[in-house]
C-alpha positions as CSV (number, residue, x, y, z in Angstrom):
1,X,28.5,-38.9,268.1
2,X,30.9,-37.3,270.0
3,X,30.9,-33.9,272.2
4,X,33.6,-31.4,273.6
5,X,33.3,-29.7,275.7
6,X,35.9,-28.1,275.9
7,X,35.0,-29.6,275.9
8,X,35.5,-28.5,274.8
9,X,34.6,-25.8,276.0
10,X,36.9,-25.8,276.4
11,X,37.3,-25.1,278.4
12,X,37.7,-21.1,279.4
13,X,35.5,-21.2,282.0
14,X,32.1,-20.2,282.0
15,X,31.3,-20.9,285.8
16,X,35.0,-20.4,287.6
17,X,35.1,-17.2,286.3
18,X,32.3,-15.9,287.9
19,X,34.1,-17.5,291.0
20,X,35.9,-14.2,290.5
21,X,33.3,-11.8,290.4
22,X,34.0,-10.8,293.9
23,X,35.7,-7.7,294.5
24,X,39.2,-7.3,293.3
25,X,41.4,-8.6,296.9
26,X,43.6,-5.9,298.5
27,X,46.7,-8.2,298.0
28,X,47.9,-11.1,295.9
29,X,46.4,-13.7,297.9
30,X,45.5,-16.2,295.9
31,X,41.7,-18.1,295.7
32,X,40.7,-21.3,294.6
33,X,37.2,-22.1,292.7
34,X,35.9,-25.4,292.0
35,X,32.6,-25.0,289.4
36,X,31.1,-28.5,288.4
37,X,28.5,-27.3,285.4
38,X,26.4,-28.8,282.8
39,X,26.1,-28.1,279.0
40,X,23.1,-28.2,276.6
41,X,25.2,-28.8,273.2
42,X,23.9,-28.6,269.4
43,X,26.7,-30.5,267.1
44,X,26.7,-29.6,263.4
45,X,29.6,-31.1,261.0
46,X,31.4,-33.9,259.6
47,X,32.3,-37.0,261.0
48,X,34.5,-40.4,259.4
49,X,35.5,-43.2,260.7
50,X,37.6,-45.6,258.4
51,X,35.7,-45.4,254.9
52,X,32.7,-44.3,256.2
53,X,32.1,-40.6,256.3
54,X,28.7,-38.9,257.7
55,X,27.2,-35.2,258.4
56,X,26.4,-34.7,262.1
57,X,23.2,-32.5,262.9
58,X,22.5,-33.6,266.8
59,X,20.2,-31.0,269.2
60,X,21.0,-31.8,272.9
61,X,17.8,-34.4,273.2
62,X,19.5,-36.8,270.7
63,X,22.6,-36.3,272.9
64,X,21.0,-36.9,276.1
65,X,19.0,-39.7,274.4
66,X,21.7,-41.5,274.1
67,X,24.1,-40.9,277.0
68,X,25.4,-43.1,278.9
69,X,27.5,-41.2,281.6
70,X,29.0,-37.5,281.9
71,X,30.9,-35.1,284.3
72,X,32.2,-31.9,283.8
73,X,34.4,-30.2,285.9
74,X,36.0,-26.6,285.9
75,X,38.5,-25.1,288.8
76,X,40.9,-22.0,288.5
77,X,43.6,-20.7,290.9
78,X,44.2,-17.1,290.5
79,X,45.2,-13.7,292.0
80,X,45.2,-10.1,290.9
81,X,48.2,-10.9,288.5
82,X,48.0,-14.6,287.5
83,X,45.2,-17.7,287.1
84,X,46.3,-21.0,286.5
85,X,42.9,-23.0,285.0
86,X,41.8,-26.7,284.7
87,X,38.3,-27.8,282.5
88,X,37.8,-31.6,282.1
89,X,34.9,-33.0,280.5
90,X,34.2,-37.2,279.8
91,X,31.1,-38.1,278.0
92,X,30.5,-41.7,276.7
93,X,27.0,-41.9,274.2
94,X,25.8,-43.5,271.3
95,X,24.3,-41.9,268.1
96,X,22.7,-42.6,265.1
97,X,24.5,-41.4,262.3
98,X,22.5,-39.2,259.8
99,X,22.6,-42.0,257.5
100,X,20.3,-44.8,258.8
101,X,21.7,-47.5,257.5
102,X,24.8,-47.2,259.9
103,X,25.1,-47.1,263.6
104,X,27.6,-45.0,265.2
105,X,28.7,-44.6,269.1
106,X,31.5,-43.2,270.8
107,X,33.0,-41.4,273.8
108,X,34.8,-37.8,274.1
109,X,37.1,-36.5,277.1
110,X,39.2,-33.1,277.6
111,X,41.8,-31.8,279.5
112,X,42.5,-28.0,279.2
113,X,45.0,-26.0,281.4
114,X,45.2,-22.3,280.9
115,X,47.0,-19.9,281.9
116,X,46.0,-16.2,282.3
117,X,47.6,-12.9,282.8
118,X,46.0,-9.7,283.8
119,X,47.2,-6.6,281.6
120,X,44.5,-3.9,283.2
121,X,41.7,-4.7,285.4
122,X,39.6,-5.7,282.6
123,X,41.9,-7.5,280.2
124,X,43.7,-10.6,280.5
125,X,45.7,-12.4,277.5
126,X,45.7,-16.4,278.0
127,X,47.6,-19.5,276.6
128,X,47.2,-23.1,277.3
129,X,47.0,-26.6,275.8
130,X,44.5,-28.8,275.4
131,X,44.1,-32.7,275.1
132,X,41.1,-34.5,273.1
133,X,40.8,-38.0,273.5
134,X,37.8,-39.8,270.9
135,X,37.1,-43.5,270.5
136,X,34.1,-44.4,268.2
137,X,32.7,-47.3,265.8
138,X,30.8,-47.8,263.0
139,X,28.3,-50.7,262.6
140,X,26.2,-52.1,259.5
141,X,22.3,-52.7,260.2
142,X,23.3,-56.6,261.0
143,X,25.4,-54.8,264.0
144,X,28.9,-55.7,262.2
145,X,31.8,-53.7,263.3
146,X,32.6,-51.6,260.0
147,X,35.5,-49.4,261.5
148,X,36.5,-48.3,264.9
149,X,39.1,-45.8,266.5
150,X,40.8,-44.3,269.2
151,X,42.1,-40.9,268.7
152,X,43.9,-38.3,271.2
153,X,45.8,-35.2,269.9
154,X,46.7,-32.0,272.1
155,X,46.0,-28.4,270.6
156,X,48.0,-25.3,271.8
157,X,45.7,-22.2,272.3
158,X,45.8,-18.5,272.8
159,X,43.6,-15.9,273.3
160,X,42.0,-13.4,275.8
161,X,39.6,-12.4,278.2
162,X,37.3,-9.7,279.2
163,X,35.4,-8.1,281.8
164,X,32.7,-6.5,279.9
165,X,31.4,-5.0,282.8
166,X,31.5,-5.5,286.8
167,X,29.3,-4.1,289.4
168,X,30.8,-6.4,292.2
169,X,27.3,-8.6,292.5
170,X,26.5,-9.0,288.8
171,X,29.8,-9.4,286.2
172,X,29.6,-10.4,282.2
173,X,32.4,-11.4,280.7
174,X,33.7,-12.8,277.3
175,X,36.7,-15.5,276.6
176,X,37.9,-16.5,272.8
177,X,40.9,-18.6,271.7
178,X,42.0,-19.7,268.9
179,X,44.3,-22.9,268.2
180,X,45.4,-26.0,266.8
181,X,48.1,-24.9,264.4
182,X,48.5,-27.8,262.8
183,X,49.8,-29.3,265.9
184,X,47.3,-31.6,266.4
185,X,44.0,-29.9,264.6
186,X,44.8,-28.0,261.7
187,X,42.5,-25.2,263.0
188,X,40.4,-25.0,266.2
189,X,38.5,-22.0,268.2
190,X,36.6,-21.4,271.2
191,X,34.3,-18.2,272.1
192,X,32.3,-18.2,275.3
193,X,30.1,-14.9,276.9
194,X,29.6,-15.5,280.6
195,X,27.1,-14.0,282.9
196,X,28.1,-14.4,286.7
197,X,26.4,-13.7,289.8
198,X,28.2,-13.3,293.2
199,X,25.8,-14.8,295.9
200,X,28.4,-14.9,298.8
201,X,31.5,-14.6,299.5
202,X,32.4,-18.0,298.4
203,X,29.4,-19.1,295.8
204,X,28.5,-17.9,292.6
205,X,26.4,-19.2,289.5
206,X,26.9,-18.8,285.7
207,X,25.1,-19.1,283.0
208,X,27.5,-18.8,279.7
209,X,27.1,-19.6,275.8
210,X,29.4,-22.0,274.6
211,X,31.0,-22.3,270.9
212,X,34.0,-24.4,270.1
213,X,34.9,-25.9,267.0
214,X,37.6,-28.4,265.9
215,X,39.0,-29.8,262.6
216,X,41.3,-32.7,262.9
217,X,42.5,-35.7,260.9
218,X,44.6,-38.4,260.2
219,X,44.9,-41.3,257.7
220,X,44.2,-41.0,254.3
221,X,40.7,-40.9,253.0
222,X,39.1,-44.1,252.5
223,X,41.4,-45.9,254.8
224,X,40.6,-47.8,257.6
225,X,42.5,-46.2,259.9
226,X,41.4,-42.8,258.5
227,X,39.7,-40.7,261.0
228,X,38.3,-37.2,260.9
229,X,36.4,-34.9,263.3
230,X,35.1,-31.4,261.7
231,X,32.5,-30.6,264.1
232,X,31.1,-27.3,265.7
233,X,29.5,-27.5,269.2
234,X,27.4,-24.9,270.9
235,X,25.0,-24.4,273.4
236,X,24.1,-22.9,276.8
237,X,26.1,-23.8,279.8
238,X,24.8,-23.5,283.6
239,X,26.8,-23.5,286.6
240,X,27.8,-23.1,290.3
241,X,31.2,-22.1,291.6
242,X,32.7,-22.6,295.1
243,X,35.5,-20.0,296.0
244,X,37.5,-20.7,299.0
């Protein structure tokens, strides 16, 4: 019913980063990537809205199935000291819960800004924030609203990065955070392995596996209002990255 990204996610970026493949610069100068990219996702958890509650098992052709409209965006700013990143995702669908005799749809949209730090050439710690927005309803078989709601929350995050190896053309990499705190989900995490490729000067294309999971709610169980979102996403992610 609903889907990250980022994004979850999530944001980390599987195809900016490979924006940065290219040789370390002489200076500080600092480039700019812009890396639209699309993801393949595999949801497995627990979703409730109001008093009713279901398990989510979704492969990415009940997703796509049922979309309606996506875009996914990813751009970083960085130099050989500091990145500044952005990941926004917006996906509106509709799913069939695993029980039939309900309906569910919804939307999902992220914002994530990160911000990294270089320790060595192969190393860089990171912390950022990121804000989940969710709306979604439940209807009966007679299509009568059962529940609906609107949700957004924000999720602090740290974590790291690194450049596993880097032969200039051809660099893999790996990012994991780790968040939530209670904050706004009581525990949430992110891991993503990248594979980049340096075409040019100024384009690149990734191809990452992404794994983010969140565990938020609010309202008491039963309720109406109650709302909860325990779901792991994961999946490959493709890309191409523009550095200027």
């Amino acid at each position: 019913m609903f889907l990250r990204v980022s994004l979850f996610a999530a944001l980390s970026l599987a195809v900016v980063t490979p924006g940065r493949a290219v040789a370390q610069q002489p200076d500080n100068t600092w480039r700019f990537t812009l890396a639209p990219y699309f993801v393949f996702p595999h949801m497995d958890g627990t979703v409730a809205i109001g008093p009713v509650q279901t398990e989510l098992d979704a492969n990415p052709g009940d997703i796509f199935s049922n979309l309606q409209f996506g875009a996914m965006l990813a751009a970083e700013a960085g130099n050989n000291e500091w990145a500044i990143g952005f990941d926004g995702v917006y996906m509106d669908l509709g799913k069939d819960g695993a029980k039939a005799a309900f309906e569910y749809g919804g939307y999902q949209a992220m914002i994530e800004l990160t911000g990294f730090r270089k320790l060595t050439p192969f190393f860089e710690v990171l912390l950022g924030g990121r804000v989940n927005m969710m709306g979604g309803s439940v209807k009966s078989p007679l299509g009568v609203e059962l529940a609906d709601a609107d949700k957004a929350w924000f999720d602090p995050f740290i974590g790291a990065r690194f450049v596993v190896l880097n032969t200039g053309k051809w660099k893999v990499m790996l990012r994991g955070d780790v968040g939530g705190f209670g904050v706004g989900s009581q525990f949430a995490w992110q891991v993503r392995p990248t594979v980049a490729y340096s075409a040019s000067k100024h384009w690149s294309f990734g191809l990452a596996y992404w794994a983010v999971g969140m565990d938020y709610a609010t309202g008491e169980l039963g309720d109406r209002n109650y709302f909860k979102y325990d779901v792991t996403t994961f999946g490959p992610e493709i890309g191409v990255g523009y550095t200027f």
